[in-house]
mmCIF file of the N, C-alpha and C atoms, coordinates in Angstrom:
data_MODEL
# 
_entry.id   MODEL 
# 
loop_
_atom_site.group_PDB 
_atom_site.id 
_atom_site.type_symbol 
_atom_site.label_atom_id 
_atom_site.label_alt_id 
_atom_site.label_comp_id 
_atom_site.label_asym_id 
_atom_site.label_entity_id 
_atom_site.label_seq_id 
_atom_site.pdbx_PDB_ins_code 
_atom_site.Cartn_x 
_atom_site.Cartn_y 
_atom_site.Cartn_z 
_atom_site.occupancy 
_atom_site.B_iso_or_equiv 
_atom_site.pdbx_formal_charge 
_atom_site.auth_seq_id 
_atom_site.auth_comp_id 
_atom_site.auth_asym_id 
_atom_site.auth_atom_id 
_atom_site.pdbx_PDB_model_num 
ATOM 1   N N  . UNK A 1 1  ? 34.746  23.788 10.325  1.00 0.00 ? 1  UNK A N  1 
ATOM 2   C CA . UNK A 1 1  ? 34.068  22.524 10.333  1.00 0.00 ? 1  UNK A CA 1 
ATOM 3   C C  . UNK A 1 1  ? 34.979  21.520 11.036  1.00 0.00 ? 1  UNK A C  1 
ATOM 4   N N  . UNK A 1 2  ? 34.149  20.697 12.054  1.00 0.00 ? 2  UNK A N  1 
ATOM 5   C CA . UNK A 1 2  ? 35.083  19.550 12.650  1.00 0.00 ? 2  UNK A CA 1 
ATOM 6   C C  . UNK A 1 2  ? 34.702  18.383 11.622  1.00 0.00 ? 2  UNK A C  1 
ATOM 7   N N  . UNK A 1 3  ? 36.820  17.624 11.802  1.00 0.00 ? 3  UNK A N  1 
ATOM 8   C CA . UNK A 1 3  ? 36.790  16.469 11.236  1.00 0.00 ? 3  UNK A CA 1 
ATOM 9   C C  . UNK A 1 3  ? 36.377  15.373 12.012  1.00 0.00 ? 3  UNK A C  1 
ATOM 10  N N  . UNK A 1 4  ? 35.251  14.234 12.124  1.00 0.00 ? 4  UNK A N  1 
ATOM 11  C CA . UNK A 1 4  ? 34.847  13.269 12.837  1.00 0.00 ? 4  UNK A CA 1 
ATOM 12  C C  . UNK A 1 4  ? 35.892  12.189 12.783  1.00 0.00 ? 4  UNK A C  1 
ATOM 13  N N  . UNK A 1 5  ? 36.303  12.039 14.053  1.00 0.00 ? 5  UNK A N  1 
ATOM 14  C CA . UNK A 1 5  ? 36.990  10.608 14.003  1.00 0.00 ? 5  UNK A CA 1 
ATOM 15  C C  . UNK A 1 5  ? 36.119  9.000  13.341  1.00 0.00 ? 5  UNK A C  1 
ATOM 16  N N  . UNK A 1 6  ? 36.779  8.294  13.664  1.00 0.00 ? 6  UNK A N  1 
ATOM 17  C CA . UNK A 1 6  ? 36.003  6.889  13.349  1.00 0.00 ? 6  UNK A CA 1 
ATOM 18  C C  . UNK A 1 6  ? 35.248  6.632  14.555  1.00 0.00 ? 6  UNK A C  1 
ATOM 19  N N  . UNK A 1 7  ? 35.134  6.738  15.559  1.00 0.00 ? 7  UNK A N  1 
ATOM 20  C CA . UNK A 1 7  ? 34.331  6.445  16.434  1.00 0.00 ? 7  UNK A CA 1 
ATOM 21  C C  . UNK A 1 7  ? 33.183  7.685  16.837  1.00 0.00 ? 7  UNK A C  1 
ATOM 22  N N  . UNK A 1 8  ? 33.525  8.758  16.181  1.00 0.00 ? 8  UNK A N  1 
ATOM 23  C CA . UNK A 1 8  ? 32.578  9.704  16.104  1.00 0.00 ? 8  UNK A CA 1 
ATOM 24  C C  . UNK A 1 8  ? 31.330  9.206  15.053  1.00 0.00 ? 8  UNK A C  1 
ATOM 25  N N  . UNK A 1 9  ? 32.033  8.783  13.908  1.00 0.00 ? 9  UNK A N  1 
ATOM 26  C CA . UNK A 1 9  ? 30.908  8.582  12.552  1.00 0.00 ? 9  UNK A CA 1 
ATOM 27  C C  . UNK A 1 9  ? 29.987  7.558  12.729  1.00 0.00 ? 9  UNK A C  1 
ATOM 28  N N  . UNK A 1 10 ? 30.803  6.093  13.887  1.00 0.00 ? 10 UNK A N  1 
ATOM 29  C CA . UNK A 1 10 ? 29.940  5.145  14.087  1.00 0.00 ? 10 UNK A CA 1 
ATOM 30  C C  . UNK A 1 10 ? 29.226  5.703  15.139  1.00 0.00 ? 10 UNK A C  1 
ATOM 31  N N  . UNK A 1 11 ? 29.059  6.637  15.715  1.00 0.00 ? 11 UNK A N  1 
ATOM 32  C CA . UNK A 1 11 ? 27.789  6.974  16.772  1.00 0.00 ? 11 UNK A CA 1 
ATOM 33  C C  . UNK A 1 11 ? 26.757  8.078  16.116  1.00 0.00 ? 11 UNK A C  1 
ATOM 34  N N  . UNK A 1 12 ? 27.038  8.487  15.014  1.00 0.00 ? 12 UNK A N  1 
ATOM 35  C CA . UNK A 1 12 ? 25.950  8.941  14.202  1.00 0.00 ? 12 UNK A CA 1 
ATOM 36  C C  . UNK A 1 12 ? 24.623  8.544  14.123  1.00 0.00 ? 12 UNK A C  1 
ATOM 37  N N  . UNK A 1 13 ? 23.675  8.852  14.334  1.00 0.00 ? 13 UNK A N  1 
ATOM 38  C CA . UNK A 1 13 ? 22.545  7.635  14.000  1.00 0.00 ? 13 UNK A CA 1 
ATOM 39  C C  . UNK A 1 13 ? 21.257  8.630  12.847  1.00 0.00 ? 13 UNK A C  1 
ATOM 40  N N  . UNK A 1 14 ? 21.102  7.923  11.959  1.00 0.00 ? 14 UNK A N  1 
ATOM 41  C CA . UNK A 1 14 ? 20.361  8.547  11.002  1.00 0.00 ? 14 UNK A CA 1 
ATOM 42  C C  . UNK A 1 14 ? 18.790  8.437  11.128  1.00 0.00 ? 14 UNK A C  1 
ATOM 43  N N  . UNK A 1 15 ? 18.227  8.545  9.850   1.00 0.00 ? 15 UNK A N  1 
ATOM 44  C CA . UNK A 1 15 ? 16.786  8.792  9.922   1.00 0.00 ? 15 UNK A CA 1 
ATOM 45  C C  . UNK A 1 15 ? 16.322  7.728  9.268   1.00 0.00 ? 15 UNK A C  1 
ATOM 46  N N  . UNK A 1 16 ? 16.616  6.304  9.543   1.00 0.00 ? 16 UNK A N  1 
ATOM 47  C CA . UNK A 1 16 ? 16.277  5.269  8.326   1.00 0.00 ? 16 UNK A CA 1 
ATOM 48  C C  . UNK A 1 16 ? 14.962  4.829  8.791   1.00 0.00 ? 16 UNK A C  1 
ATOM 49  N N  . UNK A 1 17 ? 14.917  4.900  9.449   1.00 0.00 ? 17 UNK A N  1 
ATOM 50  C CA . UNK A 1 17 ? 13.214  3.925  10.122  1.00 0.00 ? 17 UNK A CA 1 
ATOM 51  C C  . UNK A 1 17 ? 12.513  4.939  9.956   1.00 0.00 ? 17 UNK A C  1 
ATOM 52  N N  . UNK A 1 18 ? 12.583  6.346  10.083  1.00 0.00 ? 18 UNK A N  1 
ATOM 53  C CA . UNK A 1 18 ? 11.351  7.352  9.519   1.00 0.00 ? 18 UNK A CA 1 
ATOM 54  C C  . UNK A 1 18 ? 11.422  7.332  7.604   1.00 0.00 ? 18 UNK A C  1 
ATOM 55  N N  . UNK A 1 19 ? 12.805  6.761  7.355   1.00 0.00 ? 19 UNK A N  1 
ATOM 56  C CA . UNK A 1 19 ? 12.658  6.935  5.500   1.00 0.00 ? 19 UNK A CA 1 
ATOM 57  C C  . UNK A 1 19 ? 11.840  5.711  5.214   1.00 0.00 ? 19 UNK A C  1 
ATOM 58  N N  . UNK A 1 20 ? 12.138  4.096  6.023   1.00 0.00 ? 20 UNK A N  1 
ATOM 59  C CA . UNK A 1 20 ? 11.260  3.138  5.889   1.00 0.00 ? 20 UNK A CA 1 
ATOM 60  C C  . UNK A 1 20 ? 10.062  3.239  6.174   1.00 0.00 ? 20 UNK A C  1 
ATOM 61  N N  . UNK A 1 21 ? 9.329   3.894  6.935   1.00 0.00 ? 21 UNK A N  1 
ATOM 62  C CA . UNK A 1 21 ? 8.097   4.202  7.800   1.00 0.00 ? 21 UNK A CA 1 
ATOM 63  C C  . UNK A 1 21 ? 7.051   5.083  6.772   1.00 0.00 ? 21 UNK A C  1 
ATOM 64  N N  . UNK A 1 22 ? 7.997   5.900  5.952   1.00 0.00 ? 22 UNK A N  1 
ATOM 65  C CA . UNK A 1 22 ? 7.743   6.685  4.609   1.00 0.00 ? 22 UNK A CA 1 
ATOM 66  C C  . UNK A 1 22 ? 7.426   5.618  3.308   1.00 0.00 ? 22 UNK A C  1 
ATOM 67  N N  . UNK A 1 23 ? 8.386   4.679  3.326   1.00 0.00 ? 23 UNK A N  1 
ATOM 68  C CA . UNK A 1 23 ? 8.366   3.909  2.007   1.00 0.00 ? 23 UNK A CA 1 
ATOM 69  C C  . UNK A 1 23 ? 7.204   3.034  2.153   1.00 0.00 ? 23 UNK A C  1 
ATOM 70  N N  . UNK A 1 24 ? 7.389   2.362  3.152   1.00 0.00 ? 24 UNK A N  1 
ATOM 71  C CA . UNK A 1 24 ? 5.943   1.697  3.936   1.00 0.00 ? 24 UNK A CA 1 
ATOM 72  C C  . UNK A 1 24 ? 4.497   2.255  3.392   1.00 0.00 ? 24 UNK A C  1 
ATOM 73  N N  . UNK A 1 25 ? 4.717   3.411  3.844   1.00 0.00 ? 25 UNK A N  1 
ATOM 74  C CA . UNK A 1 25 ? 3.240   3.964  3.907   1.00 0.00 ? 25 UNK A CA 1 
ATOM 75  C C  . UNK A 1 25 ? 2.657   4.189  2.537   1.00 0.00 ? 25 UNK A C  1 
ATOM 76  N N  . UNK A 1 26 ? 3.994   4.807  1.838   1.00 0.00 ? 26 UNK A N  1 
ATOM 77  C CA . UNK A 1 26 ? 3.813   5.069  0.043   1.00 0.00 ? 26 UNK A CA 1 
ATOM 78  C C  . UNK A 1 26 ? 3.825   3.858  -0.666  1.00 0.00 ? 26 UNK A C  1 
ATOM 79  N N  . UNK A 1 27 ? 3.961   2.410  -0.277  1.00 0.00 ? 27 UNK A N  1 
ATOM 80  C CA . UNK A 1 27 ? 3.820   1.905  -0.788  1.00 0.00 ? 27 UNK A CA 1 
ATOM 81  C C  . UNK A 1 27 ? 2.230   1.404  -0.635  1.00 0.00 ? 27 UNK A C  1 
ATOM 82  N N  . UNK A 1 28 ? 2.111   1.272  0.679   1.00 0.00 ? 28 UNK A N  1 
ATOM 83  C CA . UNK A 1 28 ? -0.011  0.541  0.785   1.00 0.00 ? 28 UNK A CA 1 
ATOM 84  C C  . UNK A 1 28 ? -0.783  1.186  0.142   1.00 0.00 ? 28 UNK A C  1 
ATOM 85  N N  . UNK A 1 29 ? -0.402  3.058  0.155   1.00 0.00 ? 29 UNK A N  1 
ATOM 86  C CA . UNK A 1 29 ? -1.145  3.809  -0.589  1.00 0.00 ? 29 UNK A CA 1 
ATOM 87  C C  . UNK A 1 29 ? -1.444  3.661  -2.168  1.00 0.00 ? 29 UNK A C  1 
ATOM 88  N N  . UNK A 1 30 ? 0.237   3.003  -2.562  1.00 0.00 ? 30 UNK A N  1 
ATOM 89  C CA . UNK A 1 30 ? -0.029  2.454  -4.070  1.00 0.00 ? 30 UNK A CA 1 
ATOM 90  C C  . UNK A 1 30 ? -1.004  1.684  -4.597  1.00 0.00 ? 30 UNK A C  1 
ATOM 91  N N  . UNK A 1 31 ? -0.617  0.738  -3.295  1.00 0.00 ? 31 UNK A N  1 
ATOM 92  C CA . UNK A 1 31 ? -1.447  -0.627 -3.545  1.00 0.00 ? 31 UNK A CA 1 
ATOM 93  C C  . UNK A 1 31 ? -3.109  -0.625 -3.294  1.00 0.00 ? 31 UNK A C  1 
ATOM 94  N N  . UNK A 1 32 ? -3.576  0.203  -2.636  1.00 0.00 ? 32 UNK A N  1 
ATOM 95  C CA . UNK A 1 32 ? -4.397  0.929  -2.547  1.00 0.00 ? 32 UNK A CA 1 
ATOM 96  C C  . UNK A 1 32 ? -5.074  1.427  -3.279  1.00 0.00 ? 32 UNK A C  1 
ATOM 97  N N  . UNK A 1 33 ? -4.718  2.535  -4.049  1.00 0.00 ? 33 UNK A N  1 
ATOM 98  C CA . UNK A 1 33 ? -5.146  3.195  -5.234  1.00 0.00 ? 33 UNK A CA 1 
ATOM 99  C C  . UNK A 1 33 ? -5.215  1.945  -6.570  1.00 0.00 ? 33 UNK A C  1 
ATOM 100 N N  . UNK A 1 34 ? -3.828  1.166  -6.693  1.00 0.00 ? 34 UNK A N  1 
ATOM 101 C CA . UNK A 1 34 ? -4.346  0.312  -7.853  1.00 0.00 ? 34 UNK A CA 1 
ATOM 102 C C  . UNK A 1 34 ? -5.473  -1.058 -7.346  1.00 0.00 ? 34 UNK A C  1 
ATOM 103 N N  . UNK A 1 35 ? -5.606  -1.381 -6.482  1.00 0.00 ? 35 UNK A N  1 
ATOM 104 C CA . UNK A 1 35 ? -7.707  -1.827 -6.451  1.00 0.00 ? 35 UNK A CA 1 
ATOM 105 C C  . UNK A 1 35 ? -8.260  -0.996 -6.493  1.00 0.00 ? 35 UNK A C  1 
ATOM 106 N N  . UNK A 1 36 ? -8.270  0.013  -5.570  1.00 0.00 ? 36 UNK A N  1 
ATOM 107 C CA . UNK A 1 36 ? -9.720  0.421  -5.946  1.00 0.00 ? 36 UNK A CA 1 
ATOM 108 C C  . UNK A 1 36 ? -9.811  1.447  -7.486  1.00 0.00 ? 36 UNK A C  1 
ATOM 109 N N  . UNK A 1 37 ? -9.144  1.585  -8.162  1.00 0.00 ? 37 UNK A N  1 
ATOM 110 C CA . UNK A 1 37 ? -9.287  1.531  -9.381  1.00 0.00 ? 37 UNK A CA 1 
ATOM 111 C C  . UNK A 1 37 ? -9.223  0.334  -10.601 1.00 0.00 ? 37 UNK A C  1 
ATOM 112 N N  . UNK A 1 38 ? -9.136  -0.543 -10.331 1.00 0.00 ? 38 UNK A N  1 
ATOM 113 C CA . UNK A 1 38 ? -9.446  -1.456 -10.975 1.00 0.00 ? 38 UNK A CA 1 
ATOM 114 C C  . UNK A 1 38 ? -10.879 -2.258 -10.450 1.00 0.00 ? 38 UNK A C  1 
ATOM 115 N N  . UNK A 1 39 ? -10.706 -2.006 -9.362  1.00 0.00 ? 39 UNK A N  1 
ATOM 116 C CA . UNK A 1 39 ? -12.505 -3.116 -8.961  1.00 0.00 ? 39 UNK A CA 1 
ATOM 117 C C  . UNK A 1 39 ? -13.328 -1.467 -8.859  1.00 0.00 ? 39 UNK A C  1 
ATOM 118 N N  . UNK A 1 40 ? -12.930 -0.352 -8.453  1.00 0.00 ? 40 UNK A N  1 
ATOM 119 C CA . UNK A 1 40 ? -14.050 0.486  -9.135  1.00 0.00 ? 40 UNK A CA 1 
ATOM 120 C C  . UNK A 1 40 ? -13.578 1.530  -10.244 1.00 0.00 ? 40 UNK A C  1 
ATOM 121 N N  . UNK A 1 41 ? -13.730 1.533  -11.299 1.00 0.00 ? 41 UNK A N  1 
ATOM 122 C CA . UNK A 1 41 ? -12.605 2.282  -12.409 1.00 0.00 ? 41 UNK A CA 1 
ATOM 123 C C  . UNK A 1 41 ? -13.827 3.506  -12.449 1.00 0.00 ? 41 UNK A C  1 
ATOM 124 N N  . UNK A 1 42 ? -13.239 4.848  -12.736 1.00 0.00 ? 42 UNK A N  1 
ATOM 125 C CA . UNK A 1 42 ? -14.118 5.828  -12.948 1.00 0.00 ? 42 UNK A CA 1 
ATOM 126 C C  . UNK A 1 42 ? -13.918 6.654  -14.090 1.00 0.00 ? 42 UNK A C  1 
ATOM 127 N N  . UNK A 1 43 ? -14.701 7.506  -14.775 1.00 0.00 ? 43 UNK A N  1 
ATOM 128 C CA . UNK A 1 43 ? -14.620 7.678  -16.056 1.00 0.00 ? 43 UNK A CA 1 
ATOM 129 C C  . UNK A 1 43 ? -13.974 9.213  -15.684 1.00 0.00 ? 43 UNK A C  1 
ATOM 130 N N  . UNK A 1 44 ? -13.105 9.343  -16.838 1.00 0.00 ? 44 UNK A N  1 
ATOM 131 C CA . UNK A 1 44 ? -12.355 11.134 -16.939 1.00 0.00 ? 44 UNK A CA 1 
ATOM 132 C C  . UNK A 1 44 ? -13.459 11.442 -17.812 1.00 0.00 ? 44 UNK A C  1 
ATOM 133 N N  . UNK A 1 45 ? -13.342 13.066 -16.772 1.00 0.00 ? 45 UNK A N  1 
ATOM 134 C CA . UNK A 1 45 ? -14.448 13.983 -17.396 1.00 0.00 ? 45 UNK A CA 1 
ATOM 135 C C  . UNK A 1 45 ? -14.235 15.464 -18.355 1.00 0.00 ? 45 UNK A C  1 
# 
């Protein structure tokens, strides 16, 4: 295994805008699901 210098680690570039792009999306979906279960609530069967 290679050891990364310091100027190696700062040219790393990660996956944060696809983990935000994720959180994003899981979040509208939340928000989402809690209206339309509250303005249309459905009965368990």
């Amino acid at each position: 295994m290679k050891e990364l210098n310091n100027n190696e680690l700062h040219d790393i570039v990660g996956g944060n805008k696809v983990a935000a792009g994720l959180l994003i999306a899981a979040g509208i979906t939340f928000i989402i699901g809690v209206i339309d279960g509250y303005i249309r609530p459905l009965r368990c069967n």
